[in-house]
FITORKE-769640 format. One line per 10 residues: number of its first residue (from 1); their letters; for each residue x, z, y of N, C-alpha, C. Coordinates in steps of 0.1 Angstrom, whole numbers, m for minus. Layout:
<atoms>
NUM> A> X/Z/Y/X/Z/Y/X/Z/Y; ...
</atoms>
This chain:
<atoms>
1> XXXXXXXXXX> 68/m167/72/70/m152/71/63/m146/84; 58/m135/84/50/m127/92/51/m114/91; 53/m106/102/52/m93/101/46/m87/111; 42/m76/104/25/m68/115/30/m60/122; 34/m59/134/38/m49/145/29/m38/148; 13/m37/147/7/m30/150/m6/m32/149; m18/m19/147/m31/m28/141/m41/m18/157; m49/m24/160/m58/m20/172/m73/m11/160; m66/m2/158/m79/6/150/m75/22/150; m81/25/166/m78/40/163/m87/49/151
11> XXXXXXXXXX> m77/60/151/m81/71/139/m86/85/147; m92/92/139/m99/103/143/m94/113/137; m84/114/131/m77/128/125/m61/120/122; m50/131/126/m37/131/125/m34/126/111; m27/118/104/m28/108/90/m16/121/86; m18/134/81/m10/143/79/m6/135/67; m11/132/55/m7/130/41/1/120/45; m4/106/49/4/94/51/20/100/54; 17/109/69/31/110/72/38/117/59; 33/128/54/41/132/47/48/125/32
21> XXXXXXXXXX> 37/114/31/42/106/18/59/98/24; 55/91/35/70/84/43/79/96/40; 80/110/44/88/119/49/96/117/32; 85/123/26/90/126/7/98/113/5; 94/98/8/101/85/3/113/88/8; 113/89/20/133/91/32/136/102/25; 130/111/24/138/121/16/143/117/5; 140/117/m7/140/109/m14/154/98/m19; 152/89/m8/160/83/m6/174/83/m3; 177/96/6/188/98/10/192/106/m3
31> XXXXXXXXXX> 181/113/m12/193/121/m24/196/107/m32; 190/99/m32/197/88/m44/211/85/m38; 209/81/m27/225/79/m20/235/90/m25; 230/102/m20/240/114/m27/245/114/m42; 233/110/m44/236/116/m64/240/96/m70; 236/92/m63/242/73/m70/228/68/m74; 223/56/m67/216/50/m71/212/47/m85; 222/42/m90/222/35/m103/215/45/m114; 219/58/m111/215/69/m122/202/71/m122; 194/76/m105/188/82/m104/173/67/m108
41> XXXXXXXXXX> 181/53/m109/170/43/m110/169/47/m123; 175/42/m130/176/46/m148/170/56/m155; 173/70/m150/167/83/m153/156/81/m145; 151/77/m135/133/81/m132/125/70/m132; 127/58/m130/125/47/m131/116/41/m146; 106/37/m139/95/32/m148/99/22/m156; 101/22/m170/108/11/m174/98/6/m183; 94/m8/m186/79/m12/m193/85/m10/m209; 95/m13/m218/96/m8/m227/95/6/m234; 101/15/m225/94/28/m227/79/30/m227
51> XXXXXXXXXX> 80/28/m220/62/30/m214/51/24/m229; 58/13/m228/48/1/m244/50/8/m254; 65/17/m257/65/19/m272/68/33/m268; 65/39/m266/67/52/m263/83/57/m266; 90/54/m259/102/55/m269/110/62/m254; 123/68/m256/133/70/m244/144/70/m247; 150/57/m239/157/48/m240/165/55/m232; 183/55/m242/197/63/m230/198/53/m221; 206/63/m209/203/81/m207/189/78/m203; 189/99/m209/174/103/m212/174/103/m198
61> XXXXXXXXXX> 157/97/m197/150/102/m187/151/119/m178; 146/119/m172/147/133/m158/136/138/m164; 128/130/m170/109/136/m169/106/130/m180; 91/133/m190/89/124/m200/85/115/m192; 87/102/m205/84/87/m202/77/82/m192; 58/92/m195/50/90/m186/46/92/m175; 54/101/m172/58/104/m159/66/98/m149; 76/90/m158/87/79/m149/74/72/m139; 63/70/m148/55/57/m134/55/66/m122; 53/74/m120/50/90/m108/64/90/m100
71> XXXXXXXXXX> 76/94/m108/87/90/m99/96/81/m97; 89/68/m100/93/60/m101/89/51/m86; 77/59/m82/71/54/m70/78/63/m54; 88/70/m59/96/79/m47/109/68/m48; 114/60/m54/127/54/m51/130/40/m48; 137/33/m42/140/24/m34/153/18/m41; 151/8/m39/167/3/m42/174/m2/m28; 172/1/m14/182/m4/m6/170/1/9; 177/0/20/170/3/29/158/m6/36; 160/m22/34/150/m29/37/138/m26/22
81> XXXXXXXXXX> 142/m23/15/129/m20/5/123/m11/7; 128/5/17/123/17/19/115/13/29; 123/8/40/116/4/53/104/m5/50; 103/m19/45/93/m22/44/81/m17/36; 82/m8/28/71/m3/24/66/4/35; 77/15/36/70/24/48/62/22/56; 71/10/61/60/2/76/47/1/74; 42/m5/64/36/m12/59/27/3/54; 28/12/50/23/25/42/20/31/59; 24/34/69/22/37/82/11/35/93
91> XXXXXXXXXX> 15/18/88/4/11/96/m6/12/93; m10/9/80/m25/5/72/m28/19/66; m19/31/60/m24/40/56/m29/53/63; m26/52/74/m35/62/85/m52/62/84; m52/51/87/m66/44/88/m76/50/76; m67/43/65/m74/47/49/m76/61/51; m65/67/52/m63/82/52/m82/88/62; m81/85/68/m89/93/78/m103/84/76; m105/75/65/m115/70/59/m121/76/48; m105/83/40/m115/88/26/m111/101/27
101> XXXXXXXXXX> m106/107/37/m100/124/37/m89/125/31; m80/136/35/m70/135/30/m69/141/14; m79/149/9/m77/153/m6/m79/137/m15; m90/131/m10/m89/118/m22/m81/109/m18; m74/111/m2/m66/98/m1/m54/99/m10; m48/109/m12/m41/118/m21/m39/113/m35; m52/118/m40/m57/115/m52/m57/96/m55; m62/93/m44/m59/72/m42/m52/69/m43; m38/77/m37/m25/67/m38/m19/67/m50; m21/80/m58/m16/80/m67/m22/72/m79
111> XXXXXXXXXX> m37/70/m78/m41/62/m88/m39/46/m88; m40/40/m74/m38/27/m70/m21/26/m77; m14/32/m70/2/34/m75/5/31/m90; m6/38/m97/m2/37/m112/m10/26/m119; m22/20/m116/m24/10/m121/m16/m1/m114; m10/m1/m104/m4/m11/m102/11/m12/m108; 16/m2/m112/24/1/m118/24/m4/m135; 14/m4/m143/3/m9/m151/6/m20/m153; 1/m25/m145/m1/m42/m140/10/m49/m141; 26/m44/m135/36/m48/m135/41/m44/m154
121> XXXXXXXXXX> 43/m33/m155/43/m28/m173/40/m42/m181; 25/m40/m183/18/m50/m192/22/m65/m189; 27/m68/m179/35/m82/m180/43/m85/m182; 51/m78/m185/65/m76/m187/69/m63/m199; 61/m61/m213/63/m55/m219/76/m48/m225; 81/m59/m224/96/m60/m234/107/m53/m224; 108/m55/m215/119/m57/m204/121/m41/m201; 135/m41/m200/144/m26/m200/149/m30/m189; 143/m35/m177/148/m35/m165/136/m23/m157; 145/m11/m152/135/0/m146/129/m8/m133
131> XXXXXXXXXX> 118/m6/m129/110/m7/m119/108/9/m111; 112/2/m95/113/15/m86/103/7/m75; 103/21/m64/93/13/m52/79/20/m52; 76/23/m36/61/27/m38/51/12/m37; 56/5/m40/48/m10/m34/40/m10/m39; 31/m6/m56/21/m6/m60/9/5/m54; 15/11/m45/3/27/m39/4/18/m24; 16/12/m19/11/3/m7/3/m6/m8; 5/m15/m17/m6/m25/m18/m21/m19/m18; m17/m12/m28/m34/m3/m29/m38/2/m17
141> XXXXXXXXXX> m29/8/m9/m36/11/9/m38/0/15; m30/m13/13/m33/m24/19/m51/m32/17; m52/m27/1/m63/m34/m4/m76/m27/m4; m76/m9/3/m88/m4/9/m88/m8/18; m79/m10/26/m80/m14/44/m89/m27/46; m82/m33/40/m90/m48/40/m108/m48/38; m109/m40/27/m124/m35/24/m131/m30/42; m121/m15/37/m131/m11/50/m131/m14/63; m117/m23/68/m116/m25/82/m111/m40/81; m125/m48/76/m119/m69/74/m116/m72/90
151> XXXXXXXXXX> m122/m68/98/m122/m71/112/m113/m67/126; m108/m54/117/m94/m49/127/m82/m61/132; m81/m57/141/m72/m70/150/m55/m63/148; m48/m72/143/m34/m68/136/m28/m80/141; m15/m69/156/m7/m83/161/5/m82/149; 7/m95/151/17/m100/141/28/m110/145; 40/m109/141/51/m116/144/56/m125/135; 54/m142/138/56/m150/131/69/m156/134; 77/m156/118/96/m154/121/92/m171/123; 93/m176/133/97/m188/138/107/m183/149
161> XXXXXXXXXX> 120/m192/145/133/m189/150/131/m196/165; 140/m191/172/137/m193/189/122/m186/197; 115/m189/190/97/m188/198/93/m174/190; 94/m165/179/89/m155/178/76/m151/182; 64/m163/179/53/m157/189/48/m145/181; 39/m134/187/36/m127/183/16/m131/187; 11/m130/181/m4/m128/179/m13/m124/172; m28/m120/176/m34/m111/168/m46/m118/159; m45/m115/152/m50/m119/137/m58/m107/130; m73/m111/129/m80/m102/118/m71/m97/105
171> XXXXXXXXXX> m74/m82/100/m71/m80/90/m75/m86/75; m86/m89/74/m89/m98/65/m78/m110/63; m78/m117/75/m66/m129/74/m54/m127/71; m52/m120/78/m36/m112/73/m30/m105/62; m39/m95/57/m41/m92/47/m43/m102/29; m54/m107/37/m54/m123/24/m44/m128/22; m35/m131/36/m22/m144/35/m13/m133/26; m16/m121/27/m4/m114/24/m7/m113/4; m16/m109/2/m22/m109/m12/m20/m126/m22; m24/m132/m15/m21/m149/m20/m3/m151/m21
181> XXXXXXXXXX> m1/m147/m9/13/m146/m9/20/m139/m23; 18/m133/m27/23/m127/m37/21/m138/m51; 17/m144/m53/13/m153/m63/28/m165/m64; 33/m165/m52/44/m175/m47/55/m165/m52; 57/m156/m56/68/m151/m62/71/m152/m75; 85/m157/m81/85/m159/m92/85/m146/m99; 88/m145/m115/94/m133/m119/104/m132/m119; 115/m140/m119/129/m138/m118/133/m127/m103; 123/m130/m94/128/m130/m84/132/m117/m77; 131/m105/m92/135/m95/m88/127/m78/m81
191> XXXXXXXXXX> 107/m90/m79/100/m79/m70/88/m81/m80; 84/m67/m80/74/m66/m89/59/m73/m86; 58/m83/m83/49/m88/m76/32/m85/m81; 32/m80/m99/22/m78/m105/17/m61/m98; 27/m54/m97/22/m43/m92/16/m48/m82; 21/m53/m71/13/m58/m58/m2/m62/m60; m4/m71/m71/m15/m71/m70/m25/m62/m77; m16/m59/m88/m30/m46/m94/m34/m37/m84; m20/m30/m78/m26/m18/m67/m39/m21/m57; m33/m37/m50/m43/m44/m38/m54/m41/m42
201> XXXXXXXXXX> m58/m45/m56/m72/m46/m64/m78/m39/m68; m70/m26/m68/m77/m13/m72/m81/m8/m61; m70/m10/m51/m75/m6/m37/m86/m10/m32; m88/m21/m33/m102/m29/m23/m109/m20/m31; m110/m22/m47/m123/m17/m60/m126/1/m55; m114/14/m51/m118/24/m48/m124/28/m34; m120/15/m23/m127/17/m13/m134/24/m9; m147/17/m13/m156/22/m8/m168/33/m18; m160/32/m26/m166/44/m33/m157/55/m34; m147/59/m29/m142/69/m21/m146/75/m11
211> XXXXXXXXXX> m147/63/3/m146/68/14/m157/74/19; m157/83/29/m164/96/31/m176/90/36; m174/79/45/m185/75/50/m181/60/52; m198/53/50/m196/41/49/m197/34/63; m202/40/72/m201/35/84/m185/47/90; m176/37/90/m164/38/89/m164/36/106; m157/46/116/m147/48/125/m161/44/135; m173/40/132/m187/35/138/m181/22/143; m176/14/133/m169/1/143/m167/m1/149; m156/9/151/m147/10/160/m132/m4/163
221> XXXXXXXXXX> m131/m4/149/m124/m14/147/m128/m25/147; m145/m26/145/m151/m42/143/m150/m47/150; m158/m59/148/m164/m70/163/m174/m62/168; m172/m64/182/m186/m53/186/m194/m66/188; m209/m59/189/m219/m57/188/m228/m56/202; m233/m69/205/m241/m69/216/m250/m60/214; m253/m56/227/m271/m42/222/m281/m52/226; m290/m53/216/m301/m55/221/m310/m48/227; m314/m57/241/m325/m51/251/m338/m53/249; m345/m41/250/m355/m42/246/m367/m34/256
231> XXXXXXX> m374/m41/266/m382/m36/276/m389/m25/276; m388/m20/284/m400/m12/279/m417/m15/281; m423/m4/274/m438/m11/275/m445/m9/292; m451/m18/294/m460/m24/301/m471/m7/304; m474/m4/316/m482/1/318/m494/m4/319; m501/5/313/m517/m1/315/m525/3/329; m532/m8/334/m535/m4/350/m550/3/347
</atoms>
């Protein structure tokens, strides 16, 4: 197990959207507490047999069917599931953000979100178990970042009990262990693991045909880059 404390890739504009997407999830979150989890998963919550047969299954949904995938990506089932997305939506989605602007980053999360959303659906057609969680629109921020920033240095905390070392690890590596990683989950196991990957994949795939510019942050985040010296010319006597 590993977790990313921080990535060394400054940004050039305030990640207004990012913040505000976290703000809407906590928000969010605290009305399900108010009004009862249970309900609010059921009534907004993406459920793959609705979705497959078009059907709406009691109690009625909050919203039509196809819209549960949309708010289905504002709800949590418990506070380590809010929290780690967030984290994870904080760290890596600033970056993105101020890579593709904030109108298409916008417009990204919501599409990565829903094919990943998709992804989990179509494998699980049958199943009347609602799917909640923004993990499919995280992964997808996870899976531009990787694209545009393979080289950013992301210290990380490896849960070895007593020693805790913490060290910095390329995003590419980290990122990868984290995407492979997801393959080690069962389906029983309760986490939509397919979303994870459709979103990841859609993310790397919108990248860079989103982002505003392909020379991204001027490698800021890369390996730098020795300058080549180059003399000048020789006067003639």
């Amino acid at each position: 197990m590993f977790l990313p404390i921080r990535d060394h890739n400054p940004r050039e504009r305030f990640p207004a959207v990012t913040l505000a997407l976290v703000a809407l999830n906590v928000v969010v979150f605290l009305y399900e507490l108010l009004q009862g989890q249970a309900y609010l998963t059921r009534t907004a919550g993406a459920i793959p047999f609705e979705i497959v047969n078009h059907v709406d299954l009691r109690p009625a949904n909050l919203v039509p069917w196809p819209a549960t995938i949309w708010t289905s990506m504002f709800l949590h089932g418990g506070f380590m599931h809010l929290i780690g997305n967030m984290w994870f939506l904080w760290l890596f989605g600033d970056n993105v953000e101020d890579a593709l602007g904030r109108g298409r980053y916008l417009v990204f999360y919501f599409v990565v979100g829903t094919v990943g959303a998709l992804a989990q659906i179509f494998t699980l057609p049958q199943s009347t178990a609602p799917m909640i969680g923004a993990s499919g629109a995280v992964a997808g921020a996870l899976g531009a970042y990787v694209m545009l920033y393979p080289h950013a240095r992301v210290e990380t905390l490896i849960m070895i009990p007593f020693l805790w070392p913490v060290v910095q690890v390329r995003a590419w590596v980290f990122l990868g262990l984290w995407f492979l990683g997801q393959f080690l989950l069962s389906t029983g196991s309760g986490i939509a693991w397919m979303a994870h990957v459709g979103g990841f994949i859609a993310g790397a795939g919108l990248a860079r045909l989103l982002a505003v510019s392909r020379d991204v942050h001027r490698g800021a985040a890369t390996e730098l880059v020795e300058a080549e010296y180059i003399p000048p010319p020789r006067r003639r006597s």
